[in-house]
BAMARKE-163903 format. One record per residue (C-alpha): y, z, x. Coordinates in nm, 2 decimals, always signed. Layout:
N
<site y="Y" z="Z" x="X"/>
...
end
This chain:
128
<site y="+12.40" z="-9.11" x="+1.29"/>
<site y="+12.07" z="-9.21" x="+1.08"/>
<site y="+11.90" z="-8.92" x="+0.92"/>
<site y="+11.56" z="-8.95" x="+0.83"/>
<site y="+11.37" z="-8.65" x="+0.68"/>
<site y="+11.01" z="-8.69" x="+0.59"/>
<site y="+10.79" z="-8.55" x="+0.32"/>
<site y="+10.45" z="-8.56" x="+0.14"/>
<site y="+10.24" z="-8.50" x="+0.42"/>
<site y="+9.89" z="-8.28" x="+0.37"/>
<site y="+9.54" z="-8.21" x="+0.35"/>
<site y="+9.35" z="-8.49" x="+0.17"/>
<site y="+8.98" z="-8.58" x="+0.20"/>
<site y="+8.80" z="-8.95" x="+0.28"/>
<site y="+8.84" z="-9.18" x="+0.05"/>
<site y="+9.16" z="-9.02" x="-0.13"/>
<site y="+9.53" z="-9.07" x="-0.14"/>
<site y="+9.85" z="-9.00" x="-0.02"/>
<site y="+10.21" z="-9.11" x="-0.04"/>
<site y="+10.49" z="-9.02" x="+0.17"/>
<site y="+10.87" z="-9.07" x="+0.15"/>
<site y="+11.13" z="-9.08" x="+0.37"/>
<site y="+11.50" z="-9.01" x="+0.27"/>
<site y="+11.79" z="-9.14" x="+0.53"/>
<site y="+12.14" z="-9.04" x="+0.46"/>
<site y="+12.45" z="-9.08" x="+0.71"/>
<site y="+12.44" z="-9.49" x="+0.87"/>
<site y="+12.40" z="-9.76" x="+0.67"/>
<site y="+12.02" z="-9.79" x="+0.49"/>
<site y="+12.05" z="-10.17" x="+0.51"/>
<site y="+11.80" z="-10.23" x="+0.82"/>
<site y="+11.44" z="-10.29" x="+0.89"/>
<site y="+11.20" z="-9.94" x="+0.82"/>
<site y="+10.85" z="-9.89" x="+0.95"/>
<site y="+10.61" z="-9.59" x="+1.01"/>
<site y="+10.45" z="-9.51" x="+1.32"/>
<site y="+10.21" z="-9.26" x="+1.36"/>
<site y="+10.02" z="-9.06" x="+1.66"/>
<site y="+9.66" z="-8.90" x="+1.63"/>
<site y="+9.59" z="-8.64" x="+1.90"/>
<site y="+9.52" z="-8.74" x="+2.22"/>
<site y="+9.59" z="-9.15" x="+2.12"/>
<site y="+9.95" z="-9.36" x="+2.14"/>
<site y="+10.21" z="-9.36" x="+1.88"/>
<site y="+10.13" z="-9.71" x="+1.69"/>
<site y="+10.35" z="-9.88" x="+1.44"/>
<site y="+10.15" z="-9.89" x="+1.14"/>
<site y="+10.41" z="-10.06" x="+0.89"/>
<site y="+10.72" z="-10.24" x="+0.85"/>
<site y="+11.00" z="-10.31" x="+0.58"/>
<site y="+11.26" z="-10.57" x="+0.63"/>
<site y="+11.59" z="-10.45" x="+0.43"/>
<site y="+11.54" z="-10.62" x="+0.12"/>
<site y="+11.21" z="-10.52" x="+0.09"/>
<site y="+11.11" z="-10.94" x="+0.07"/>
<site y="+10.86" z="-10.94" x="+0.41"/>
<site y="+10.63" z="-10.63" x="+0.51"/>
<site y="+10.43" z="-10.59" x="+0.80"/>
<site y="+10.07" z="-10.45" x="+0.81"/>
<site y="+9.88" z="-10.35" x="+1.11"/>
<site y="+9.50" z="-10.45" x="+1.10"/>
<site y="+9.38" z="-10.12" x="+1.05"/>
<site y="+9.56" z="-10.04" x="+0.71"/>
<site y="+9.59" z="-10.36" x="+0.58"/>
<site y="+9.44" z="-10.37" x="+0.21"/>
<site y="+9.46" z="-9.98" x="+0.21"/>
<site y="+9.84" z="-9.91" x="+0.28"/>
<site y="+10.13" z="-10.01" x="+0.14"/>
<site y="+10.54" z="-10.00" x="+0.23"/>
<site y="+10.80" z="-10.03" x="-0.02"/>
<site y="+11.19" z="-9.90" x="-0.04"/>
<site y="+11.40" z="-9.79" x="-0.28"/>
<site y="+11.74" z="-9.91" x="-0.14"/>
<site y="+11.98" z="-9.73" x="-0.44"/>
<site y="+11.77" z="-9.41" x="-0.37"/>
<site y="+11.81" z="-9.45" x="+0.06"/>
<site y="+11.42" z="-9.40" x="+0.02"/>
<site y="+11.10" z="-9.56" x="+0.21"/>
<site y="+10.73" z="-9.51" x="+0.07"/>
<site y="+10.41" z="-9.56" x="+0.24"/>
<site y="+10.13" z="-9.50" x="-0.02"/>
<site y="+9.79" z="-9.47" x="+0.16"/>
<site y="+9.47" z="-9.53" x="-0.03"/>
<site y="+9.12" z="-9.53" x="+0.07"/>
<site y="+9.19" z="-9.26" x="+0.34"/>
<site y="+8.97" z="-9.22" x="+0.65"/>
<site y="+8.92" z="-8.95" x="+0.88"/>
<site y="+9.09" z="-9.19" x="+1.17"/>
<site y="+9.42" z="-9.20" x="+0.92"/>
<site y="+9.44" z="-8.84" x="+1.07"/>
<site y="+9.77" z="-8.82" x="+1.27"/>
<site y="+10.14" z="-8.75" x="+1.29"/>
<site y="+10.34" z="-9.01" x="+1.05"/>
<site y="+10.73" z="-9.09" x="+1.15"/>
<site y="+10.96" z="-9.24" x="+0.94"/>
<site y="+11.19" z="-9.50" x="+1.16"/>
<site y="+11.45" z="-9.71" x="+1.08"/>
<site y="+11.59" z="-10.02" x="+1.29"/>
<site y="+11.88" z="-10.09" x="+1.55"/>
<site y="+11.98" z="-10.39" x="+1.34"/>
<site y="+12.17" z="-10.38" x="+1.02"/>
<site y="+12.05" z="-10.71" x="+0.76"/>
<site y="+11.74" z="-10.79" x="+0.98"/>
<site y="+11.63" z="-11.17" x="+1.00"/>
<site y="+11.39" z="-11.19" x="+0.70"/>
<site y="+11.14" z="-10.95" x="+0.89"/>
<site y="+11.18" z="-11.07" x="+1.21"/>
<site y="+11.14" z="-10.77" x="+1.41"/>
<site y="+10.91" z="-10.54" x="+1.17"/>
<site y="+10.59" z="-10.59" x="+1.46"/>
<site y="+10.82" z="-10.54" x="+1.73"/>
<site y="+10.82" z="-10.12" x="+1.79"/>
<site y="+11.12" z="-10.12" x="+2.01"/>
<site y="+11.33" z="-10.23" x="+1.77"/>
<site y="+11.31" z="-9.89" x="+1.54"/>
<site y="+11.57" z="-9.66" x="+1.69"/>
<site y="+11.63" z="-9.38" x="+1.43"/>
<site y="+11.35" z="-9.14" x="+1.39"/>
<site y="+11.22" z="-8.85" x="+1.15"/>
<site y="+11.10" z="-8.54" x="+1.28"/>
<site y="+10.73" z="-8.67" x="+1.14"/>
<site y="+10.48" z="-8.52" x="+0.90"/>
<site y="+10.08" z="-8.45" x="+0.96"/>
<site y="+9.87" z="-8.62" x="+0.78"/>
<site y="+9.52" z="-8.48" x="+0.78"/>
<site y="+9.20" z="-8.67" x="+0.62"/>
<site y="+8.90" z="-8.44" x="+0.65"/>
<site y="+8.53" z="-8.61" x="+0.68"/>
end
């Protein structure tokens, strides 16, 4: 099994900054990571992708220019450091990890059915 524990989540205000880890222990940390998150009342989205190198990174529209994914594979650690925060950024933010192990050069970060290993999330709150 694929541990994933969250952390860094709070109470920031518009226009301010955040980053979150995620540490994974137990199955191997060589796959595809991403970060979904869910704002009351609205759909979990996949806001960010990883591919296991770290070489190819996907961005959704609304956090492009303003968010940014990176992973420390020797520390079994994913970062999403989010600038410019808004009061929309508000939501729920899970850490998952992919099915595949060595993931085609990023093939699969857009596609949200292909993260099967989840945290347990962390609220992120931007006030206006």
């Amino acid at each position: 099994q694929l541990q994933l524990v969250e952390s860094g989540g709070g109470l920031v205000q518009t226009g301010g900054s955040l980053r979150l880890s995620c540490a994974a222990s137990g199955r191997t940390f060589s796959r595809q990571m991403g970060w979904f998150r869910q704002a009351p009342g609205k759909e979990r989205e996949l806001v960010v992708g990883i591919s296991w190198s770290g070489g190819n990174t996907y961005y959704a529209a609304s956090v492009k220019g303003r968010f940014t994914i990176s992973r420390d594979n020797a520390k079994n650690t994913v970062y999403l450091q989010m600038n410019s925060l808004k009061p929309e950024d508000t939501a729920v933010y899970y850490c998952a990890a992919g099915r595949r192990e060595y993931d085609l050069g990023g093939l699969y970060l857009a596609q949200g059915d292909e993260y099967s290993y989840w945290g347990r999330g962390t609220q992120v709150t931007v006030s206006s």
